[in-house]
Every structure is written in structure tokens, then in C-alpha cells.
MDTraj code that builds the backbone (N, CA, C; nanometers):
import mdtraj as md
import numpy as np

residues = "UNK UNK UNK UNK UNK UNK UNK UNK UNK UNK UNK UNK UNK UNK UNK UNK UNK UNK UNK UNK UNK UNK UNK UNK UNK UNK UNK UNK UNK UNK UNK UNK UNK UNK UNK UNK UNK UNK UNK UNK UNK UNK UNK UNK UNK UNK UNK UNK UNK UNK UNK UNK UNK UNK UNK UNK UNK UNK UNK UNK UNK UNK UNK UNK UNK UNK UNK UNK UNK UNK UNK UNK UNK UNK UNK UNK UNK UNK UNK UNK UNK UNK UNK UNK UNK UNK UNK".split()
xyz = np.array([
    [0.0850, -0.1162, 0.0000],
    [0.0000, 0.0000, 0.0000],
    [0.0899, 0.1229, 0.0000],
    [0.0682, 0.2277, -0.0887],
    [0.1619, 0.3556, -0.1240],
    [0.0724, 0.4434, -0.0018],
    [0.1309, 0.5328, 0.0302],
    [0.1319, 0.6632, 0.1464],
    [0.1516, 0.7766, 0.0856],
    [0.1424, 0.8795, 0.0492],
    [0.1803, 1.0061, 0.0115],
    [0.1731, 1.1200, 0.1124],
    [0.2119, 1.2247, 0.0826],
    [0.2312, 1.3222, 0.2157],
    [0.3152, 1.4364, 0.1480],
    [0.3081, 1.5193, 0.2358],
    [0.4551, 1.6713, 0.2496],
    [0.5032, 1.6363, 0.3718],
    [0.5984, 1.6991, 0.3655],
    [0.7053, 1.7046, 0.4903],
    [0.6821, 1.8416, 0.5615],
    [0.6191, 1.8413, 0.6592],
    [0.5639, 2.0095, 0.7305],
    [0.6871, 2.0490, 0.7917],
    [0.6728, 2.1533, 0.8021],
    [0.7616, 2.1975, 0.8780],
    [0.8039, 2.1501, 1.0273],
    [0.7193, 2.0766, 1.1018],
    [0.7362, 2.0235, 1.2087],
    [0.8055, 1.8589, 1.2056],
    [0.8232, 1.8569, 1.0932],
    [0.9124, 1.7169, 1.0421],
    [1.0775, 1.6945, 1.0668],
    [1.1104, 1.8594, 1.0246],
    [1.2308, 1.8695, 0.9615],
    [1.2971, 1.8783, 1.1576],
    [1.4504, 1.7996, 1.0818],
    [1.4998, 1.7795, 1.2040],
    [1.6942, 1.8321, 1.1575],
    [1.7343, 1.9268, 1.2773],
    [1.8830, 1.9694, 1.2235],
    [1.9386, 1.8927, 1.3084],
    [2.0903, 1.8955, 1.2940],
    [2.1731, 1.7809, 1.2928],
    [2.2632, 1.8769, 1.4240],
    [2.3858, 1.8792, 1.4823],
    [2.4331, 1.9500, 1.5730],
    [2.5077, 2.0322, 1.4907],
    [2.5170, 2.0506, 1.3634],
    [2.6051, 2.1986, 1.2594],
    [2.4867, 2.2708, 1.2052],
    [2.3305, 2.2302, 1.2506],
    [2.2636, 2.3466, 1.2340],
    [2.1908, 2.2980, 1.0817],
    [2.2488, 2.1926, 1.0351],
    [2.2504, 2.1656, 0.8591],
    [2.0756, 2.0532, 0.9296],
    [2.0142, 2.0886, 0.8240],
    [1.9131, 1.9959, 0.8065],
    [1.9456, 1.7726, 0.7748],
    [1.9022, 1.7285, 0.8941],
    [1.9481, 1.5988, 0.8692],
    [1.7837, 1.5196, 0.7504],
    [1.8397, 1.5133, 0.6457],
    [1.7074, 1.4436, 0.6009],
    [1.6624, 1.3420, 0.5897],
    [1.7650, 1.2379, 0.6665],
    [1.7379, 1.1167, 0.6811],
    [1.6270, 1.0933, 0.7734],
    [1.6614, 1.1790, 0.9282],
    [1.5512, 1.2046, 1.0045],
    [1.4566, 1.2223, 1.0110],
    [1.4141, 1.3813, 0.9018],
    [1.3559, 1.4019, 0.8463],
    [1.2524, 1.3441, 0.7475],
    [1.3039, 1.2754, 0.7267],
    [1.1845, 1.1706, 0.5725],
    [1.1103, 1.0925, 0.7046],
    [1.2054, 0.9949, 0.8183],
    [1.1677, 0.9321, 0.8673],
    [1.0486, 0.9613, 0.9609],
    [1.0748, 1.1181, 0.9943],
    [0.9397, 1.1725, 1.1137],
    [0.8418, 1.2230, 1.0054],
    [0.8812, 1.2566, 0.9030],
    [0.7424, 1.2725, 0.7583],
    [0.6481, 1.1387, 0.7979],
    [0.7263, 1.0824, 0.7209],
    [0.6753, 0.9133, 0.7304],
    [0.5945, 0.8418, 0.8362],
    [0.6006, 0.8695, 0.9682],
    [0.5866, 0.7987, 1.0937],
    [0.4491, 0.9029, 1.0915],
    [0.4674, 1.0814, 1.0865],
    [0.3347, 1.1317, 1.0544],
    [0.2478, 1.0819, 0.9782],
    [0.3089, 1.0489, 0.8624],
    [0.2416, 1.0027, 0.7408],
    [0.1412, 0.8899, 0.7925],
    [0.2398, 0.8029, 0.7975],
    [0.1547, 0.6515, 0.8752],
    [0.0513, 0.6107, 0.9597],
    [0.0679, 0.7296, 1.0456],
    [-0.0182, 0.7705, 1.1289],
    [-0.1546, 0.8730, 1.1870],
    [-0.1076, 0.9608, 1.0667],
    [-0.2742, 0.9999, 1.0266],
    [-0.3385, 0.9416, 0.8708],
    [-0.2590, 0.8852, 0.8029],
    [-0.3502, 0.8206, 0.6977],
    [-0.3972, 0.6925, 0.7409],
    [-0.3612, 0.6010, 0.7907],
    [-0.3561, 0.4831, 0.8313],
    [-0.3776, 0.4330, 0.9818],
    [-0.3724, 0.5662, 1.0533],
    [-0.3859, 0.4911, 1.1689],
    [-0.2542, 0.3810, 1.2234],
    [-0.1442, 0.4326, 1.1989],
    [-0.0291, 0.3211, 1.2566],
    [0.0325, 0.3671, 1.3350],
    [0.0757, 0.3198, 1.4159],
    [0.1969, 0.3885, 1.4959],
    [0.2853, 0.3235, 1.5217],
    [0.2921, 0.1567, 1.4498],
    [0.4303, 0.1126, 1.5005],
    [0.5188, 0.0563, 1.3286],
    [0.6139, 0.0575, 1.3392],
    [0.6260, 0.0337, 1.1859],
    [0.8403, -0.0179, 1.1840],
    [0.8605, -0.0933, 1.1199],
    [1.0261, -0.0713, 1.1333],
    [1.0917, -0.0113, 1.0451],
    [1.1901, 0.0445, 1.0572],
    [1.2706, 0.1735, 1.0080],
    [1.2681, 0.0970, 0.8186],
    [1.2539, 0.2675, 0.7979],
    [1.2575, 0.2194, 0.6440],
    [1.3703, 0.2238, 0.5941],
    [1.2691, 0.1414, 0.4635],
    [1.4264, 0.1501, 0.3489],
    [1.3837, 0.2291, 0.2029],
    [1.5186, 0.3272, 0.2172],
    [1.4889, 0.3817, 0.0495],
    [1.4627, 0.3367, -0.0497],
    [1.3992, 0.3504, -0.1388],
    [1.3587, 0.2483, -0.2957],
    [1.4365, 0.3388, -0.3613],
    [1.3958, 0.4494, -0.3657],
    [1.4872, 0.5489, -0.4908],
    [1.3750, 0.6526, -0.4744],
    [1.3395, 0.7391, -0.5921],
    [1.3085, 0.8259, -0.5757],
    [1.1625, 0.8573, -0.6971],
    [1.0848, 0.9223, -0.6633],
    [0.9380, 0.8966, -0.7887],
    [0.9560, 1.0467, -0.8303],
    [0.9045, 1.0993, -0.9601],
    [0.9162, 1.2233, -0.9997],
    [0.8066, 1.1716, -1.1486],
    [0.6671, 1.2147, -1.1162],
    [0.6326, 1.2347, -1.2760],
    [0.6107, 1.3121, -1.3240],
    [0.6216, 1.3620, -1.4914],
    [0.6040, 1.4756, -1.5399],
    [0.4650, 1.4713, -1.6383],
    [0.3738, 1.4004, -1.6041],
    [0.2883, 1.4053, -1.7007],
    [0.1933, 1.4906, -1.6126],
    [0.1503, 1.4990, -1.5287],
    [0.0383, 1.6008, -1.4556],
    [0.1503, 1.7434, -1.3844],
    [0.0515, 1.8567, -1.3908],
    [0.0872, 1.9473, -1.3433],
    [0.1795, 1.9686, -1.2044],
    [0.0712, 1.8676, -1.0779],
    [0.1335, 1.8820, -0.9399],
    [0.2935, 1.7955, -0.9769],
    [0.2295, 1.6837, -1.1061],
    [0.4094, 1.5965, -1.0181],
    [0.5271, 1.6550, -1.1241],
    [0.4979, 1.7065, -1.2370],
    [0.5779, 1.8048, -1.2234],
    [0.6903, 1.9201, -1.1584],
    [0.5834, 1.9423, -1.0243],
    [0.6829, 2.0300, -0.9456],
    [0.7316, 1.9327, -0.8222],
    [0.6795, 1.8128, -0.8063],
    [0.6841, 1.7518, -0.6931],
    [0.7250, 1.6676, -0.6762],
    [0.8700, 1.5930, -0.6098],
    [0.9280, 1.4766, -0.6509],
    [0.9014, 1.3783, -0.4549],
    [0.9167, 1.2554, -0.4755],
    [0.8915, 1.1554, -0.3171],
    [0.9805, 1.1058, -0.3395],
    [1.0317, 1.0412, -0.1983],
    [1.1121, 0.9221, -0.1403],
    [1.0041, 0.8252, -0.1845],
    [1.1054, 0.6924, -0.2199],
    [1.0032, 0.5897, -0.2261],
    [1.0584, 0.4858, -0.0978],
    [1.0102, 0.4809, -0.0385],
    [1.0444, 0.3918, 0.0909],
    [0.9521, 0.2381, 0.0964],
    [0.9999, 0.1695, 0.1684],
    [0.9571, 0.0411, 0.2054],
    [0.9796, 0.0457, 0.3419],
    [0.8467, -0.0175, 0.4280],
    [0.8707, -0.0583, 0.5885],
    [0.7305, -0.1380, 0.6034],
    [0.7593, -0.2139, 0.7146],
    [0.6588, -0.3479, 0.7743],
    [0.6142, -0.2348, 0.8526],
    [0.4692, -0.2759, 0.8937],
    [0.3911, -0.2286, 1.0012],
    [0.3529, -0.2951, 1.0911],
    [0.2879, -0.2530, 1.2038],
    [0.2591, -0.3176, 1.3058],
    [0.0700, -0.3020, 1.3173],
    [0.0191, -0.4105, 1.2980],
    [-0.1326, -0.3728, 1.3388],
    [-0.1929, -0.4159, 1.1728],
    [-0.3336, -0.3473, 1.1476],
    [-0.3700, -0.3414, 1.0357],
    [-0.4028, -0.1927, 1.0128],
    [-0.3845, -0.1750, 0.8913],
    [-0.4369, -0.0088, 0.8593],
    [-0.5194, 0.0059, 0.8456],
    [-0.6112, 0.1503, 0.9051],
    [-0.7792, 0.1855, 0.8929],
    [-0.7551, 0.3336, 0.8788],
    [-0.7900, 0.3088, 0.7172],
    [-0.8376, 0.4206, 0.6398],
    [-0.8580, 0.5134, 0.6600],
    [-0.8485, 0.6689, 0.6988],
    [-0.8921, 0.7883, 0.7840],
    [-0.9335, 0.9219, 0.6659],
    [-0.8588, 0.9185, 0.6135],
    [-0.8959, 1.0120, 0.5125],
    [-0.9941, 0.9444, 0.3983],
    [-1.1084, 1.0813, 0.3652],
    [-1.2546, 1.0321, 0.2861],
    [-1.1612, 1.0083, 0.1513],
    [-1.0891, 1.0435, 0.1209],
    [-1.0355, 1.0350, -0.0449],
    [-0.9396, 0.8885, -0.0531],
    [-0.9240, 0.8420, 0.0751],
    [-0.8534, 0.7146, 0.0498],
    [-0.9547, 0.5538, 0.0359],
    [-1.0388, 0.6192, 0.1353],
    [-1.1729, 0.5371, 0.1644],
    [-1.2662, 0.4906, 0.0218],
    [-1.2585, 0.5564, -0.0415],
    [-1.3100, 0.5184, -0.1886],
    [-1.2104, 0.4395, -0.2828],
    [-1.0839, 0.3863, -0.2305],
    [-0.9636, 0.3195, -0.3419],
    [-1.0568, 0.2047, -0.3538],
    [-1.0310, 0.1045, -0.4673],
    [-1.1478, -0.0467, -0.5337],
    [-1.0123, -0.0917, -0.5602],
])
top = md.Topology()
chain = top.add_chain()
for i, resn in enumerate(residues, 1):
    res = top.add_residue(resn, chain, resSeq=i)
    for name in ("N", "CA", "C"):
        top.add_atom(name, md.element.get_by_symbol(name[0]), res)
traj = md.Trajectory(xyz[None], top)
């Protein structure tokens, strides 16, 4: 099951030189992510796939994702109305 999301500003995590760590970062996206789309909260650390970027629609055009892989803990329940309609 794919997840999508932004990274809010309350994601981003600096490192002790002040520099943005984005490893961290993707990872507290993600754990948000998981957890208001899905309802998860336990999950094991991911792994990078590479990276998604499409150019055929307008938004993915400007908008590129991590593609990650991770196991969860529990089953996922649906929270958002626009996910609730996937067949």
C-alpha cells in the first residue's frame, strides 16, 4: 500500500552543525504520514527504494517523493474520505 504526504515543517529535524538531517527528516514525515492516513503507529525503520518524480500532470511536475519500504505493526484503517473510496 503507497502513502503520500509533504514534509511540514514540524518534520524537519537539524543535525548538531545546524545543517538539516534528512534522513531524520523523511523518517518523522513518514511515521506522521503513517499515522494519520492509516492509523499506525508502530512500523520498522525504512528503506529507500529510490526516488518517484512524474512529469505528465501538473502537481508531479513540481513535486518529486522518497520511495520507501517498511513493515507495520497492526492493520491499517483508512482515515482520510479520499482514500476510503480506493477499489
Amino acid at each position: 500500500m503507497g502513502v503520500g504526504g509533504h514534509i511540514n515543517p514540524g518534520d524537519m529535524v537539524c543535525g548538531g552543525d545546524r545543517r538539516l538531517d534528512w534522513v531524520r527528516t523523511l523518517r518523522r514525515a513518514l511515521t506522521r504520514e503513517l499515522r494519520e492516513e492509516l492509523s499506525l503507529d508502530g512500523h520498522t525503520a525504512p528503506q529507500f527504494l529510490g526516488v518517484i518524480h512524474e512529469r505528465r500532470s501538473e502537481v508531479g511536475r513540481v513535486h518529486v517523493g522518497p520511495a520507501c519500504c517498511c513493515r507495520v505493526r497492526g492493520r491499517p484503517r483508512l482515515t482520510e474520505a479520499e482514500l476510503c473510496d480506493l477499489r
